[in-house]
C-alpha angles and dihedrals in degrees: 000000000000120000116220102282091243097185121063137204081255093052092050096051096039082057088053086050087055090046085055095065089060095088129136079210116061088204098042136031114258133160124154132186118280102016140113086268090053087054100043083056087049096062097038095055092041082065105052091049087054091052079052103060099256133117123234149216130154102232133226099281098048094273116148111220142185129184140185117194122239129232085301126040108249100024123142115280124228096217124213124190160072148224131305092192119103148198119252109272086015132173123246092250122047096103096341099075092053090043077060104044094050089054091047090050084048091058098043085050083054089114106022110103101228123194091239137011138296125218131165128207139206106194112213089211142047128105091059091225094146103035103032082237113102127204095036099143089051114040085052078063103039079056090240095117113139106206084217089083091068083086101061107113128201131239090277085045094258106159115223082238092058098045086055090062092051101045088056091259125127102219094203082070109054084104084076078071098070118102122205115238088237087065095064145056101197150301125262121179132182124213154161109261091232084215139082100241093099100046085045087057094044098237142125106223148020135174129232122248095181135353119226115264098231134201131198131202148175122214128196115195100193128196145141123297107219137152115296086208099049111034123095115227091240089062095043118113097186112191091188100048084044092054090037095058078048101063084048091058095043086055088051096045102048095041094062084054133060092245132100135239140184134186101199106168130027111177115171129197130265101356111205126139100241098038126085113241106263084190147018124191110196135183122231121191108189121186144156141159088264141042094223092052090052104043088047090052087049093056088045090051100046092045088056091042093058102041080054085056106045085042083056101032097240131141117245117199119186132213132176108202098175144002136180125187112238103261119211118216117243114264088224094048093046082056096046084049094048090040076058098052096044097050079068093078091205090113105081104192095333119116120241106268126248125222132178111205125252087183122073111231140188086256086070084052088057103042076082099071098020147004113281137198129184138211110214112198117193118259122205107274088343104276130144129149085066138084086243081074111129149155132204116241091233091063093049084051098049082040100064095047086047090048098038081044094056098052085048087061097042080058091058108044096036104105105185 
């Protein structure tokens, strides 16, 4: 028997426009892990879960939580949810929405006797804005922390052990956060695509078959700074024109394959106008729908780099600063996703779409733990990472009975 559905599209979007206002900058939205946004969001979110019926704690790592139990009390949770962190300059949807929507199906299940638990989670940190390490909510609770990690320092040299301290954590506990696999019956998480191929095929939602594995680097291209005046061309040792004919390569390279790269930052040293670059310090984001395709294309691309380099007598330093293992969505938990979409009727005769996913999300983090499934609901041109980000209220609409839908079906089909 349903319960009234008691929180609407609207609702849910109202709930991202108060998330907005939790910005350390008052023109652009901007909330990073460990800090007194973080917090704030925290709080707010932890609200609305109470409202909810569930009970709530914020975990080890900075994750905010809320749990209902199921028809008997301890039994594994199916968890829902995503992250309330941002980029700088970010949109109102990327995490946020599906931190919401997870809350709103809660609320709707209120009074749904389910045969486990139902918890929702809003992770403090993935997209690794303020510590250049991404995944760092989830993968506390997937129990792959490296306490290594407690060095990384932010851009005013904050160290993430540090931050820790200050946000009220003891960071020689984040280990509390892991979950065993036995406490938990899976992850779901719902999500704009962050992409235009729904919008291109004209439909709402979609669900996830894998999610990218993903690597990160830094490269230094390092030469010599001399006058820009008084040097010949045949005793310059230019690092900038070196990394710039790198990035070049890394775009050729990744657009005969089916990967992805991106390079995101170029700062060059030091930086006057007369004087030749001495070094240049550059971002790669490597991805692809396999392992095996982006760590190929990584040895590709670094073979070509440092060829560039030795041509132009340049130093080339290497870095890897994340990776994530692609991650395939459960076969069970995609059904249970498609059973939801279609439960829209808003198909016809059109078969639910599958995506595979070109963003990392926490999901990837989780697959490490349990099995994992996403909802992707379309977002206007495709674009995300920007405050042109946006949803239609339709979607969001269509969203939540597809997502409150496909935890229906994962209660039908779990067997403990």
């Amino acid at each position: 028997m349903t319960t009234p559905l008691t929180t609407t599209a609207a609702e849910v979007l109202a709930r991202c426009a108060e998330l907005d206002r939790l910005s350390a900058d008052p023109h652009h939205l901007a909330r990073l892990h460990l800090t007194p946004e973080h917090a704030a969001a925290n709080r707010l979110a932890a609200g609305w879960m109470q409202q909810a019926g569930l009970r709530t704690w914020t975990d080890a790592a900075g994750n905010q939580w809320g749990r209902r139990e199921g028809t008997t009390p301890g039994q594994p949770a199916l968890v829902l949810g995503s992250h309330l962190d941002t980029v700088p300059d970010a949109g109102s949807f990327d995490g946020m929405l599906g931190v919401v929507m997870a809350v709103a199906v809660a609320e709707r299940l209120r009074g749904t006797e389910l045969p486990f638990a139902l918890e929702v989670v809003g992770f403090g940190d993935e997209e690794g804005a303020r510590f250049g390490k991404a995944l760092l909510g989830s993968q506390a609770v997937a129990g792959t922390w490296d306490t290594s990690w407690e060095d990384l320092r932010d851009a005013d040299g904050v160290t993430l052990r540090q931050a820790f301290a200050d946000f009220g954590l003891d960071p020689a506990r984040v280990g509390d956060a892991a979950r065993r696999p036995d406490e938990l019956v899976g992850y779901l998480e719902a999500h704009i695509e962050q992409g235009p191929l729904l919008e291109a095929a004209d439909r709402s939602l979609g669900y996830v078959t894998a999610i990218a594995g993903a690597r990160r680097f830094r490269l230094t291209v390092t030469g010599e700074a001399r006058h820009a005046g008084g040097t010949p061309w045949e005793r310059r040792r230019d690092a900038l024109v070196g990394a710039s004919e790198a990035v070049v390569a890394i775009e050729r390279l990744a657009r005969a394959s089916d990967t992805i790269a991106t390079v995101g930052r170029l700062e060059v040293r030091p930086g006057a106008v007369n004087v030749i670059p001495g070094r240049a310090d550059l971002t790669l984001d490597l991805r692809a729908a396999t392992d095996e395709a982006r760590d190929g294309m990584w040895a590709a691309m670094h073979a070509e780099i440092t060829a560039i380099c030795d041509r132009r007598g340049l130093g080339l330093e290497v870095v890897e600063n994340h990776r994530a293992p692609a991650a395939a969505c459960a076969g069970w938990l995609q059904q249970a996703v498609v059973d939801g979409i279609r439960a829209t009727d808003d198909l016809g005769a059109a078969e639910p779409m599958g995506l595979w996913s070109r963003a990392g999300h926490d999901a990837m983090a989780l697959a490490a733990v349990t099995d994992v499934g996403m909802l992707f609901l379309r977002c206007a041109d495709g674009i995300s990472h920007s405050p042109d980000e946006d949803v239609r209220e339709v979607d969001v609409a269509r969203g939540l009975d597809a997502f409150e839908a496909a935890v229906r079906a994962v209660a039908a089909r779990w067997q403990p």
